[in-house]
C-alpha positions as CSV (number, residue, x, y, z in Angstrom):
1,X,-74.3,-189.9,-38.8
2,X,-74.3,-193.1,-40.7
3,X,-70.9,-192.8,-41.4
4,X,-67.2,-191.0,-41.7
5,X,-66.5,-191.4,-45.1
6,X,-67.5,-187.6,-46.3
7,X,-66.0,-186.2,-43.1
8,X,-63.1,-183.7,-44.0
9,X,-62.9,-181.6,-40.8
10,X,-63.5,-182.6,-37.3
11,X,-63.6,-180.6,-33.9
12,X,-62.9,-182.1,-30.1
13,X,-63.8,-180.5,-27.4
14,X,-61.7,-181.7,-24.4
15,X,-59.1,-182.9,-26.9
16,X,-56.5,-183.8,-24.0
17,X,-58.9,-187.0,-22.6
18,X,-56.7,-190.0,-23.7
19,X,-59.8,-191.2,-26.0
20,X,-60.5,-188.1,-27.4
21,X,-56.7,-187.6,-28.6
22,X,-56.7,-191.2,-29.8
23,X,-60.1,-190.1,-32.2
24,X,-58.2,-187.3,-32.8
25,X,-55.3,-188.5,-34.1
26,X,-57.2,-191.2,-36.0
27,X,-59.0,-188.2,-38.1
28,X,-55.8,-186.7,-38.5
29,X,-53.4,-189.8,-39.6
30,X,-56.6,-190.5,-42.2
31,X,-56.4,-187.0,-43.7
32,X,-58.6,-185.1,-42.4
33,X,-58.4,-181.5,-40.5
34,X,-58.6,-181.4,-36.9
35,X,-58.8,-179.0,-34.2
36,X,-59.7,-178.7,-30.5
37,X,-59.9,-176.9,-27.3
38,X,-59.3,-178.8,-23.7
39,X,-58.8,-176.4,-20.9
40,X,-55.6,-177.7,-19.2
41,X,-52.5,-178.1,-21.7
42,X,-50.9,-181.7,-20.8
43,X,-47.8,-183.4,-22.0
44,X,-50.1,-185.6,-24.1
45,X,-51.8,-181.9,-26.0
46,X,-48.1,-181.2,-26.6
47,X,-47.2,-183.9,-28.6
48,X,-51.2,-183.2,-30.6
49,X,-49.6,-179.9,-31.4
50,X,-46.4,-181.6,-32.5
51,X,-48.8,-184.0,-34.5
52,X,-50.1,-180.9,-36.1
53,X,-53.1,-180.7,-34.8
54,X,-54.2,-177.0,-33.6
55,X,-55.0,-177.5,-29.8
56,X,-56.0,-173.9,-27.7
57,X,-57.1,-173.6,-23.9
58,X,-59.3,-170.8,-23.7
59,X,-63.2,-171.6,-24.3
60,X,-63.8,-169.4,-26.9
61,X,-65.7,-169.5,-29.9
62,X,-63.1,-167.6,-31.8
63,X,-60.7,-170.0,-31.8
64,X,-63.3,-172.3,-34.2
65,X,-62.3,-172.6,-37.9
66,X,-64.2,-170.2,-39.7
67,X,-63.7,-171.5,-43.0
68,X,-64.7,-175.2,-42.6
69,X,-67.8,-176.3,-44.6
70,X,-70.7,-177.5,-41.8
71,X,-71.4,-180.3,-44.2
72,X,-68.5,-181.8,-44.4
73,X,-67.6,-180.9,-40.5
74,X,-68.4,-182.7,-37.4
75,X,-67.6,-182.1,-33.7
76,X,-67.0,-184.2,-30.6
77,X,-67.0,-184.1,-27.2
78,X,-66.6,-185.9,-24.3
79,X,-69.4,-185.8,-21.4
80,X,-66.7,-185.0,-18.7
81,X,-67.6,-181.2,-20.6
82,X,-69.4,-178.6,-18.1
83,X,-72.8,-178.1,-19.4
84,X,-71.8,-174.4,-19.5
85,X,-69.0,-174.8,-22.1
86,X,-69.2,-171.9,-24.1
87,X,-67.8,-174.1,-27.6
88,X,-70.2,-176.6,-27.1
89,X,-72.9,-174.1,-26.8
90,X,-72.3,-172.7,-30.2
91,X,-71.8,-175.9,-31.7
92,X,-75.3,-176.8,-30.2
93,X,-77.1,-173.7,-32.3
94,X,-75.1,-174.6,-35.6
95,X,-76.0,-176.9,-38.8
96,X,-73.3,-179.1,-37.4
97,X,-72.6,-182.6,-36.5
98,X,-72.3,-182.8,-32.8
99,X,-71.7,-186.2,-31.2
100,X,-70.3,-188.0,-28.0
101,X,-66.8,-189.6,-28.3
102,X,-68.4,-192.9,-27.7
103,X,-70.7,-192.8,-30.6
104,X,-67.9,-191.6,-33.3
105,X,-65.9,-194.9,-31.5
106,X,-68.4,-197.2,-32.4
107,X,-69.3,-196.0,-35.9
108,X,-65.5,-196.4,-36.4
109,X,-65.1,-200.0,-34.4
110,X,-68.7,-201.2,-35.5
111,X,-67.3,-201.1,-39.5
112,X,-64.7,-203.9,-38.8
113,X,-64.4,-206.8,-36.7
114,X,-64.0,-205.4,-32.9
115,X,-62.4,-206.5,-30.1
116,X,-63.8,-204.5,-27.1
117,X,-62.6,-204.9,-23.7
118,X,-64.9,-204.3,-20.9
119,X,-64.5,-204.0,-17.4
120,X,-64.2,-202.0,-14.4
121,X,-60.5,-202.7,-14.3
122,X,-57.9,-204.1,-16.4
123,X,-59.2,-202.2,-19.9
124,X,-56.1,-200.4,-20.3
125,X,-53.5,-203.3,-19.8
126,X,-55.2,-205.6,-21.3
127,X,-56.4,-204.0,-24.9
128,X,-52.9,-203.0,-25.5
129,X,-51.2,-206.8,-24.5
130,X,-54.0,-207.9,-27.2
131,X,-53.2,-205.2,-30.3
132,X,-49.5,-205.9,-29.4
133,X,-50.4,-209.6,-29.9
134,X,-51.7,-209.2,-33.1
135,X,-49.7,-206.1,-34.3
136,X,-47.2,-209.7,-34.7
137,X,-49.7,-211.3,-37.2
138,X,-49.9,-210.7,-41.0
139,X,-52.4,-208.4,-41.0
140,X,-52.3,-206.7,-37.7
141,X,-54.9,-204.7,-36.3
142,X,-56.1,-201.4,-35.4
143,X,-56.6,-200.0,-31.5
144,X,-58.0,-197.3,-29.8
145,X,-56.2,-197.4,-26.2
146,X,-56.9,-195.8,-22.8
147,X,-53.4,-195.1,-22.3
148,X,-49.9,-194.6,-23.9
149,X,-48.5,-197.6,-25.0
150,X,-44.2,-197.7,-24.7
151,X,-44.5,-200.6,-27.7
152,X,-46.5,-197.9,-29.6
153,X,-45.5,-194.6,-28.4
154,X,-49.4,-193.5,-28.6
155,X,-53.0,-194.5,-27.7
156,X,-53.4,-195.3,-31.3
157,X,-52.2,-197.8,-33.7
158,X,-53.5,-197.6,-37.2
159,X,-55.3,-200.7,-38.9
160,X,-53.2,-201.5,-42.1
161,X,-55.8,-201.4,-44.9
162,X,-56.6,-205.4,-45.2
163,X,-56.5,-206.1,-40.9
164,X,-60.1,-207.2,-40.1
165,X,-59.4,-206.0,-36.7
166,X,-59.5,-203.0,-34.6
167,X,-59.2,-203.6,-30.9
168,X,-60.9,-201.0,-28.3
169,X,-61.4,-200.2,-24.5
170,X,-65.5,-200.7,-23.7
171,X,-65.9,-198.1,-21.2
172,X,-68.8,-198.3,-19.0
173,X,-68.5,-194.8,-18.2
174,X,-71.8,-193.2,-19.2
175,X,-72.6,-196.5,-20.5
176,X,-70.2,-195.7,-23.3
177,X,-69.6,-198.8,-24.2
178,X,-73.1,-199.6,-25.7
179,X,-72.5,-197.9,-28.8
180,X,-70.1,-201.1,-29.6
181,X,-70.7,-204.5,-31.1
182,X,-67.9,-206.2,-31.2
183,X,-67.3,-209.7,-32.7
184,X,-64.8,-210.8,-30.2
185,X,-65.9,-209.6,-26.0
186,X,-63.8,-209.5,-22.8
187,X,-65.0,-208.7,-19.2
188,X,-62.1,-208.5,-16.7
189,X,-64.3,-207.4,-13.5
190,X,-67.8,-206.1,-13.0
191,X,-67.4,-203.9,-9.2
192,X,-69.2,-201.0,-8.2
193,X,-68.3,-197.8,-9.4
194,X,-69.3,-194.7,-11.5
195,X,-72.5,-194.8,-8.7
196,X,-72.6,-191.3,-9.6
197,X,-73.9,-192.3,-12.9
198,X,-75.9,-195.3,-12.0
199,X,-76.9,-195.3,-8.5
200,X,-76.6,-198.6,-7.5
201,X,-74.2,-202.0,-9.0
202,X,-77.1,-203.8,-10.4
203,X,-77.5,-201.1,-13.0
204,X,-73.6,-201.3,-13.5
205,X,-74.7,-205.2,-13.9
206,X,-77.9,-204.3,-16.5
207,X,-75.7,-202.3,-18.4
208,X,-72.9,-204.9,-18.9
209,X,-75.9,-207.4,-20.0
210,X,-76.9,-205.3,-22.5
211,X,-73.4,-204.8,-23.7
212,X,-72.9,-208.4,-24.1
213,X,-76.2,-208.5,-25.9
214,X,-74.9,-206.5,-28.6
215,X,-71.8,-209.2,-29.7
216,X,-72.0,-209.6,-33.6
217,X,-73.6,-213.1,-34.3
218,X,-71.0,-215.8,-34.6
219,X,-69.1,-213.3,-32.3
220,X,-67.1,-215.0,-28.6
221,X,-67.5,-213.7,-25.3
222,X,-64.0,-214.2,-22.7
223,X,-65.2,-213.6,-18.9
224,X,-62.8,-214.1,-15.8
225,X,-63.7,-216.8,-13.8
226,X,-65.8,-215.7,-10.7
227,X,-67.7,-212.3,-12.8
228,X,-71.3,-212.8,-12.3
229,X,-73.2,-211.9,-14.9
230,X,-76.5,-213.3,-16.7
231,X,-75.3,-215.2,-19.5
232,X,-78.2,-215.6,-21.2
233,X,-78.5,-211.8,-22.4
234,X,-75.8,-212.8,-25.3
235,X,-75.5,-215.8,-28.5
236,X,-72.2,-215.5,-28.5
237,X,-69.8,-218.5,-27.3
238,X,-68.5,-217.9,-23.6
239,X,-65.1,-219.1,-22.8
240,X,-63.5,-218.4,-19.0
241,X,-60.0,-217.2,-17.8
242,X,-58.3,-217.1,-14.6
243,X,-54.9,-216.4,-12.5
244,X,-55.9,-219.3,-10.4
245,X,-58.9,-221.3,-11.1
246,X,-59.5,-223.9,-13.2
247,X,-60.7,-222.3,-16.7
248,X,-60.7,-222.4,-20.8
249,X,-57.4,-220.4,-20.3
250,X,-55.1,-220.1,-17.5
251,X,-51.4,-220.6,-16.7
252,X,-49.8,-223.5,-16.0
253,X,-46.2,-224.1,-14.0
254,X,-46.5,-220.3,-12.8
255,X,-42.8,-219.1,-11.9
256,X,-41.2,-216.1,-10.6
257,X,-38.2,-215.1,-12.0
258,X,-36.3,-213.9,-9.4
259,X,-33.4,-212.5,-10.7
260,X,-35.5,-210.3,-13.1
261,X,-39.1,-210.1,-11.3
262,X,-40.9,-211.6,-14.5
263,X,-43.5,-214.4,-14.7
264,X,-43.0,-217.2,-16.7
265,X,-45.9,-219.8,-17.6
266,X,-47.6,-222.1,-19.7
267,X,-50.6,-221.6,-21.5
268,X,-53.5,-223.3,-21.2
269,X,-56.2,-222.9,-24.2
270,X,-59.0,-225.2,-25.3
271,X,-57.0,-226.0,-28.3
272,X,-54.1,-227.4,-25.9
273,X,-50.9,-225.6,-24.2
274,X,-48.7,-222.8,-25.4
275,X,-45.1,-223.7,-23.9
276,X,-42.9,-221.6,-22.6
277,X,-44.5,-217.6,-22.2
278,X,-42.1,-215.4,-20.7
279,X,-43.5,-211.9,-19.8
280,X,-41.3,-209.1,-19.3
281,X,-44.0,-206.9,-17.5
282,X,-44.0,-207.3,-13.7
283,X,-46.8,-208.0,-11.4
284,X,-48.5,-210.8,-10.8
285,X,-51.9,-208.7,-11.7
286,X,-50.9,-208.3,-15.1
287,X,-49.9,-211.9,-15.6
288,X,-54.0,-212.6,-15.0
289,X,-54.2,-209.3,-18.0
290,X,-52.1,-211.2,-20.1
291,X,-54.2,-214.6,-20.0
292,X,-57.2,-212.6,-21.1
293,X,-55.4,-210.7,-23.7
294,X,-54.3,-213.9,-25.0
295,X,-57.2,-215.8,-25.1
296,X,-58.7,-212.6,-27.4
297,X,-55.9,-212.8,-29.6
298,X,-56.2,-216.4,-29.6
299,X,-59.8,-215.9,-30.9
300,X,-58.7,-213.4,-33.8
301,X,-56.7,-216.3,-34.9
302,X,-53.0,-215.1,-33.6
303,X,-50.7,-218.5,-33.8
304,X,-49.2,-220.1,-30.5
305,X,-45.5,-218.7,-31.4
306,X,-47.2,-215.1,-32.1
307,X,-49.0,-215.1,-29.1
308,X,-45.4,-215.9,-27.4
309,X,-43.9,-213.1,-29.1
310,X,-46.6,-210.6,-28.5
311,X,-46.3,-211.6,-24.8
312,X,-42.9,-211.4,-24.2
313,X,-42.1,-208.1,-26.2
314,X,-45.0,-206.0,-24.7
315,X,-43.3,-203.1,-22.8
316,X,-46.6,-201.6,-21.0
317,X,-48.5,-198.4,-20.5
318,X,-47.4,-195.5,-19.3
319,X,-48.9,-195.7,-15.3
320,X,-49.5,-198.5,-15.6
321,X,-47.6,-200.9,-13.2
322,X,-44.8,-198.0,-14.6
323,X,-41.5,-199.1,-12.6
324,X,-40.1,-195.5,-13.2
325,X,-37.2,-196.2,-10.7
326,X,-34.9,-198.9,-9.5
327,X,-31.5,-199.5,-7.5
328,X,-30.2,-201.3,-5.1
329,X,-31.7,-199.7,-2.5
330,X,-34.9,-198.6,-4.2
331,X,-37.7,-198.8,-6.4
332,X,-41.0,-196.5,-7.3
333,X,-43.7,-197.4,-9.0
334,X,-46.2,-195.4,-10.8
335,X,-50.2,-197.0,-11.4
336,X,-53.6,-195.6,-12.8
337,X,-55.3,-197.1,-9.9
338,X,-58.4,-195.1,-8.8
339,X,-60.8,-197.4,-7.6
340,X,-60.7,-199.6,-4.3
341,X,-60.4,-202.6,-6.0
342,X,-57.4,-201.8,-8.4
343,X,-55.2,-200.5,-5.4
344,X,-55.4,-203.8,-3.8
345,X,-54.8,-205.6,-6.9
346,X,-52.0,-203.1,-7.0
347,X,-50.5,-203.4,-4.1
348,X,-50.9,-207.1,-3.7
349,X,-49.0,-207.3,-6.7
350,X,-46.0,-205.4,-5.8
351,X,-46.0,-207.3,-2.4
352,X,-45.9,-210.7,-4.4
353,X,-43.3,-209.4,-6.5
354,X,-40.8,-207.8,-3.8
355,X,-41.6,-210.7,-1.3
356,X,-40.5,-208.8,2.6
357,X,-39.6,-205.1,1.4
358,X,-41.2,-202.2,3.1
359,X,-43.9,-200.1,0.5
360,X,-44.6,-196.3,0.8
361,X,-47.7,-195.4,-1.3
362,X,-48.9,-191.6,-2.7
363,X,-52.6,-191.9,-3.4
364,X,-54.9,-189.1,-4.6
365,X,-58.5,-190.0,-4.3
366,X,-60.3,-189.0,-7.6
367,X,-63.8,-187.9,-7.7
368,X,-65.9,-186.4,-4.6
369,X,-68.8,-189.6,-5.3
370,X,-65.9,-192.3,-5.8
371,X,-64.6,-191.1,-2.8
372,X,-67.9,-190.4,-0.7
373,X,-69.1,-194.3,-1.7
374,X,-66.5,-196.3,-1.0
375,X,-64.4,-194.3,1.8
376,X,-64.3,-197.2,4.0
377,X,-63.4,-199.8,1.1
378,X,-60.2,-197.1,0.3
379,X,-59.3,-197.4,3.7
380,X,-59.1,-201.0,3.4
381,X,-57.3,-201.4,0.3
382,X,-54.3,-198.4,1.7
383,X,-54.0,-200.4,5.1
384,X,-52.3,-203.2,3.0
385,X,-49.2,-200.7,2.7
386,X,-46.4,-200.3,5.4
387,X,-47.0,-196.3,4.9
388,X,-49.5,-193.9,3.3
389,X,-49.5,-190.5,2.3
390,X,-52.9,-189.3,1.4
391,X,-53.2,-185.9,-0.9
392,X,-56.1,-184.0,-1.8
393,X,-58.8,-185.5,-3.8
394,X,-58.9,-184.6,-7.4
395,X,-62.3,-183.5,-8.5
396,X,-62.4,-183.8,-12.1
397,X,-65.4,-183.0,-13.9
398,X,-67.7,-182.7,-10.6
399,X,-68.6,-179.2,-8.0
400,X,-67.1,-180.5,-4.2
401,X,-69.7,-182.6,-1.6
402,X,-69.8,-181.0,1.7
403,X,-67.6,-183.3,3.9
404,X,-65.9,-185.1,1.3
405,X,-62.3,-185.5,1.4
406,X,-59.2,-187.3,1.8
407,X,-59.3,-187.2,5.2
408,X,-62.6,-189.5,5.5
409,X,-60.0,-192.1,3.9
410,X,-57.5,-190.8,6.6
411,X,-60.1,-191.8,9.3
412,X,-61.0,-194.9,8.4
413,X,-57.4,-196.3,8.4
414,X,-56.1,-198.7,10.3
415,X,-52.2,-198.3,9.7
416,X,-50.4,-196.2,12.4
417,X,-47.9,-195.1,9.2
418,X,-49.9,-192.9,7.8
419,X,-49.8,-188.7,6.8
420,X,-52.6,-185.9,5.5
421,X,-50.4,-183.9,3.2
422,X,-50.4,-181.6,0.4
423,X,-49.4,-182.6,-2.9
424,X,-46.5,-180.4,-2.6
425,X,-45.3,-181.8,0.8
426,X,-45.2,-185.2,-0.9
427,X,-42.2,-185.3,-2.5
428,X,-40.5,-183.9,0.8
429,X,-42.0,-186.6,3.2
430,X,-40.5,-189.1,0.4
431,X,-36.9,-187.6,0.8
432,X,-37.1,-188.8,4.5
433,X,-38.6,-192.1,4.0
434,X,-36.5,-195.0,4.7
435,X,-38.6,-198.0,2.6
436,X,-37.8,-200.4,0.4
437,X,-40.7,-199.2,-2.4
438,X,-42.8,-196.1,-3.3
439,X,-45.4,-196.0,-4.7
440,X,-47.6,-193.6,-6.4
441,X,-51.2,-193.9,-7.1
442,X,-54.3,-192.0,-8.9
443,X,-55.9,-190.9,-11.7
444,X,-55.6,-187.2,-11.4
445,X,-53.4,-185.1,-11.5
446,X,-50.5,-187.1,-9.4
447,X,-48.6,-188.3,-12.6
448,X,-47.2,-184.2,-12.4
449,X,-45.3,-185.4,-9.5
450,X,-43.6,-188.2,-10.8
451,X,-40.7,-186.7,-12.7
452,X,-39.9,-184.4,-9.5
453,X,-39.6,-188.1,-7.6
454,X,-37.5,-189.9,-10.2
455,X,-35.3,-186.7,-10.4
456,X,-35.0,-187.0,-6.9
457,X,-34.1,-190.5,-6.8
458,X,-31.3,-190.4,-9.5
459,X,-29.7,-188.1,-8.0
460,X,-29.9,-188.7,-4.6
């Protein structure tokens, strides 16, 4: 597959992943027919359907387009797919294009002038601060997003036909993100995970190496401060950020806003200081997002007064740092945050930012290996909250490891504030809880509980 410009019907299977419905509705919006099968209908296959996009959850062949030429058709799927799919069987016998998600990504990205944003953390946030950036210049800019972005209202913004640029999340995932070469780089944070996929973090290490190695000549490479990584393995220029340290970009005169829980800052570039950025996103983890966003966007050639604007308009990503709920008396918070790392960035945010309140926290451990290699590291991270309620591991694309659960989180805990309960007990245990904060926290399937809490909350 050289490229997608003789493409008139393409087929997803597991259409419902937030990348796959973003390549989905990219085919779509460009004119092409699309279907697909996932087997769990979501809010997010909904709103394909509305799209008009035929989506079905039963794995059957039947449900395949009969009449679509296999020359002109191509499927996709995502590797999260059971090896006994019975569609991806079929489409393995047939004269048809069958590729990963990753690979259609890159032939897509590869064609223009990418931005890809690597890391083990951070992706989401901080690929949609940087197409919201440019989305302010002239010519804009294309993205392919991990999550829903409220500026947006999608994981997809369409290139205009002159923007050079088309900004995308460089999953390591099943080293994913090799099929990219992007002309402008960003690692946010190389930690250990996936080990399910690569055993042990130095390969997690090689593999980031190699994706830096692939950065178009004359391309730029933005790493935060403190990532170790062999910078030899790539021409490109290197520039640093940080939240803290000293580095190419960084803020200056950091403030809390009190009254409104937003950071404001100067920014520091090699090319001098932006004055005045006001972000009206909270936490202090995505003011460190926002200073590698920038420094992309800076790169792409977005002016000081567009970066401003891109900055202080950017309304988020849907769990994301998702303040779903707030009074008087309280506030919840919804986050994405799976991996040991990103809860304590998490949490440590929310602490920063509500300085002496009391934090509840929901977390649902997601994978049996994530959970298995870094129980102790969980534990860690939840002891920073005044209470925890752990529910049952969501498994995800993988068959259950004897031993492995929730509970060898529960054990390792430290806090005396802390509960084993089902995901349907949950909401209950948060009816009684007197403090300041909730929070909820996950990658599974925990964002279904989140309008029974804000329901509960209104109305309370």
């Amino acid at each position: 597959m050289k490229g997608i410009e003789n493409i008139k019907n393409v087929y997803f299977l597991g259409i419902g992943g937030i990348g796959m419905s973003a390549l989905a509705r990219y085919f779509k919006f460009t004119g092409r027919n699309v279907a697909g099968y996932d087997r769990t209908q979501t809010a997010l296959t909904d709103t394909l359907q509305e799209e008009g996009i035929d989506v079905h959850f039963e794995d059957d062949i039947k449900h395949i387009p009969s009449n679509w030429n296999p020359a002109s058709t191509i499927a996709v799927y995502t590797p999260a797919l059971p090896d006994d799919n019975e569609e991806l069987a079929w489409f393995k016998s047939q004269p048809i294009g069958l590729f990963k998600r990753a690979k259609v990504l890159g032939i897509i990205c590869n064609e223009k002038s990418g931005i890809g944003v690597a890391g083990t953390h951070g992706k989401t946030t901080t690929s949609t601060m940087v197409a919201n950036i440019l989305n302010k210049t002239e010519k804009g800019c294309g993205a392919f997003l991990g999550g829903i972005s409220k500026n947006f209202r999608s994981n997809l913004l369409l290139p205009k036909a002159d923007s050079p640029w088309i900004v995308a999340e460089a999953d390591e995932f099943d080293r994913s993100f090799l099929h990219l070469k992007p002309q402008l780089a960003l690692i946010t944070s190389i930690d250990a995970d996936h080990l399910d996929i690569y055993g042990e973090k130095e390969k997690i290490v090689e593999s980031f190496e190699k994706y830096i190695s692939q950065i178009k000549e004359g391309g730029k490479l933005v790493i935060k401060k403190g990532v170790e990584i062999d910078r030899s393995k790539t021409s490109a220029d290197i520039f640093t950020y940080a939240l803290t340290e000293d580095a190419d970009f960084a803020p200056v005169n950091l403030k809390l806003d009190e009254e409104n829980s937003f950071y404001r800052f100067d920014l520091k570039t090699p090319e001098g200081t932006i004055a005045n950025c006001r972000m009206n996103y909270p936490g202090l983890v995505n003011v460190e997002n926002t200073i590698g966003a920038s420094a992309l966007a800076f790169f792409a050639g977005a002016t000081a007064n567009e970066i401003k604007a891109g900055i202080e308009d950017y309304e988020g990503v849907a769990r994301r740092f998702d303040i779903r709920f707030k009074s008087d008396q309280k506030i919840y918070i919804d986050d994405y945050a799976h991996h040991p790392e990103e809860l304590k960035a998490f949490i440590s945010s929310v602490r920063a930012l509500y300085p002496g309140k009391k934090i509840t926290g929901v977390f649902q451990p997601h994978l049996y290996s994530r959970t298995q290699d870094f129980a102790a590291e969980f534990a860690t991270s939840l002891d920073l909250l005044d209470r925890a309620i752990l529910i049952p591991l969501y498994p995800a694309r993988e068959e259950p490891i004897p031993g492995v659960s929730s509970e060898i989180i529960f054990d390792k805990m430290m806090i005396d504030a802390k509960v084993l309960a089902e995901k349907e007990e949950a909401l209950e245990l948060l009816k009684t809880d007197s403090n300041d904060i909730i929070v909820t926290m996950g990658a599974g399937d925990i964002d279904r509980m989140v309008n029974g809490i804000v329901d509960y909350l209104e109305n309370k």
